[in-house]
C-alpha positions as CSV (number, residue, x, y, z in Angstrom):
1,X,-38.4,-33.9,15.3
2,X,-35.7,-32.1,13.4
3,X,-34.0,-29.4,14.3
4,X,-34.0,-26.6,12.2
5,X,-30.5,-24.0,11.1
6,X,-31.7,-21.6,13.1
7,X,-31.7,-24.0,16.9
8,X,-28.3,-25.3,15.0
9,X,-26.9,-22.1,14.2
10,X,-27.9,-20.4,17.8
11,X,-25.7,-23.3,19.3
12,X,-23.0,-22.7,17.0
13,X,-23.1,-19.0,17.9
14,X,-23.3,-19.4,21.6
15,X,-20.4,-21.5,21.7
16,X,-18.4,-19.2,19.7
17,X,-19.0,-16.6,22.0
18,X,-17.8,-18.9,24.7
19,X,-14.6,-19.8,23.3
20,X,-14.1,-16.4,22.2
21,X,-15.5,-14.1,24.9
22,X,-13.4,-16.2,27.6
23,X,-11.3,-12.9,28.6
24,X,-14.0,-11.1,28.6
25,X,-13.6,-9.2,25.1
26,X,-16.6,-8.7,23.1
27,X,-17.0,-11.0,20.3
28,X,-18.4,-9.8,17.0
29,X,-21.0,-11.2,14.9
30,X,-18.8,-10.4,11.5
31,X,-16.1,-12.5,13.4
32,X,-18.6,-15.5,14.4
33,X,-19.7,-15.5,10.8
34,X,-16.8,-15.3,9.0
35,X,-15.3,-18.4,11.4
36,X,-18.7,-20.5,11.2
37,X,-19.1,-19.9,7.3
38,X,-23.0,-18.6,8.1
39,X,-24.8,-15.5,7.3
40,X,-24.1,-12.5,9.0
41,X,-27.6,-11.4,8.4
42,X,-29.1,-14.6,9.9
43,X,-26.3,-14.6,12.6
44,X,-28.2,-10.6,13.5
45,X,-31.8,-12.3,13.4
46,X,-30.8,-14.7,15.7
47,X,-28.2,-13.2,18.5
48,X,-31.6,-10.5,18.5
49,X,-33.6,-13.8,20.0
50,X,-30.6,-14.6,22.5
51,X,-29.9,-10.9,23.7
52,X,-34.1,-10.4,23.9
53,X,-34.0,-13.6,26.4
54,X,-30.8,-12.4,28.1
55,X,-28.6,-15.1,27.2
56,X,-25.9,-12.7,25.3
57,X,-25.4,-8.8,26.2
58,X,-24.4,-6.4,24.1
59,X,-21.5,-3.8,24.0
60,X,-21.7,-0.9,21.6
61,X,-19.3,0.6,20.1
62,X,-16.3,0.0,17.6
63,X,-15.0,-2.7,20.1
64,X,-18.0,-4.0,20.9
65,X,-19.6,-7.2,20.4
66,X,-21.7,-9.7,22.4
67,X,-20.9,-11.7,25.8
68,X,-22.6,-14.4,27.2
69,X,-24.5,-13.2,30.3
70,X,-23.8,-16.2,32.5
71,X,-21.0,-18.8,33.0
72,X,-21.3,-21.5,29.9
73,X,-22.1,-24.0,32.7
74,X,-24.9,-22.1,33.2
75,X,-26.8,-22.7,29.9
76,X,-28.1,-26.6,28.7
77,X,-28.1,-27.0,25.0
78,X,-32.1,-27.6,25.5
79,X,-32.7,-23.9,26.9
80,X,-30.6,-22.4,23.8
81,X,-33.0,-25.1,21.4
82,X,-35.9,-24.2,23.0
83,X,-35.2,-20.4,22.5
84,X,-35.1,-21.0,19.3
85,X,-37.2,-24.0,18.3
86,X,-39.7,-24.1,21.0
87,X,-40.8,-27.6,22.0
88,X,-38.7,-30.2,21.2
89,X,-41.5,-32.9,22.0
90,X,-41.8,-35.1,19.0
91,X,-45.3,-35.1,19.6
92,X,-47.9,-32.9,20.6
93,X,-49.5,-34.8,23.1
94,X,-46.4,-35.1,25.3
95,X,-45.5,-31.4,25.1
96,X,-45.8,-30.2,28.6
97,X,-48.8,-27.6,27.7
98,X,-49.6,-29.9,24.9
99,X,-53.0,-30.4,24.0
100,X,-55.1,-33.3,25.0
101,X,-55.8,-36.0,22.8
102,X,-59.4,-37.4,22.7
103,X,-57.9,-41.4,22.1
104,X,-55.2,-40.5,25.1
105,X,-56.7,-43.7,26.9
106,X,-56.4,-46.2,24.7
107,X,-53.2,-44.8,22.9
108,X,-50.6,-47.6,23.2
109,X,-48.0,-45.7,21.0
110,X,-48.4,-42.6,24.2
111,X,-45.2,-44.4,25.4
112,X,-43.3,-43.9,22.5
113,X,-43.4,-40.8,22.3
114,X,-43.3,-39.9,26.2
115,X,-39.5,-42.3,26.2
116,X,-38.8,-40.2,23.0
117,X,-39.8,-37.2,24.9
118,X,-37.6,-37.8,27.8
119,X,-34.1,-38.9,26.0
120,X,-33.9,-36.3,24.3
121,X,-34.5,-34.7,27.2
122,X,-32.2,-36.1,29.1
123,X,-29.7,-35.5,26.6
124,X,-30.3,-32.0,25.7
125,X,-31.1,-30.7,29.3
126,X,-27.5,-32.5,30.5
127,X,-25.0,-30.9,28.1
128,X,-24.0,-27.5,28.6
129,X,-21.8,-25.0,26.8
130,X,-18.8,-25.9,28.9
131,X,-19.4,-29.6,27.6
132,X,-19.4,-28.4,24.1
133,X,-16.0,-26.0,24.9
134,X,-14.3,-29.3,26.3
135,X,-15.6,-31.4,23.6
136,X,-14.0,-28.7,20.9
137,X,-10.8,-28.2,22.8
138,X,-10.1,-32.0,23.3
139,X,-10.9,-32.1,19.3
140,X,-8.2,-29.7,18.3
141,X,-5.4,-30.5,20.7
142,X,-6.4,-28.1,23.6
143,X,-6.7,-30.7,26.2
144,X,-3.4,-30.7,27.5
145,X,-2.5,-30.3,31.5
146,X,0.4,-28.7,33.1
């Protein structure tokens, strides 16, 4: 499984939006672009999938922007992946509508892929937004506590 630049950049964007948006300003795609050194039309295509599921809203106008919808607690790096990238079994036979396999009873590799399956998982479905704001902000310095 590899994930492609458009679950990667989704992530990036969402998290910009969270760092950004956190006083409640609207934050714009020609902003997130120019700080993420990505394609503004790409950027469009995808905040289109994330407003459409309602992770982002929109405000109109020459101030206006997009804002996360929910608390970044809220969202797992595995719902904004699979937005964007659908399954992220590495497998088909392990995808949870995945189609059956005829050699499923004497498959011995099954539990590969059904371990592989659940780390990532496990990781994806246990790191949020927040995570990835306290992660950045302990990066650059912003950790500090009065």
């Amino acid at each position: 499984m590899k994930i492609s630049t458009k679950g990667r950049y989704a992530l990036r964007l969402m998290l910009d939006i969270a760092l950004y948006g956190k006083d409640g300003e609207p934050v714009r795609i020609k902003d997130i672009a120019q700080r993420q050194d990505l394609s503004r039309k790409y950027l469009e295509q995808i905040i289109a999938v994330l407003n459409k599921a309602g992770y982002v809203r929109s405000i109109r106008g020459p101030q206006g922007g997009y804002l996360l919808t929910r608390l970044p607690g809220d969202y797992t790096v595995g719902m904004i992946l699979r937005l964007t990238e659908g399954s992220l079994a590495p497998v088909a036979c392990v995808e949870e509508d995945g189609a059956l396999c005829d050699r499923l009873d004497d498959c011995a590799t099954i539990l590969v892929w059904r371990k592989l399956n659940e780390a990532i998982s496990s990781v994806v479905d246990h790191v949020t937004l927040e995570d990835l704001i306290d992660w950045h902000d302990a990066r650059n310095g912003n950790d500090y506590v009065i």
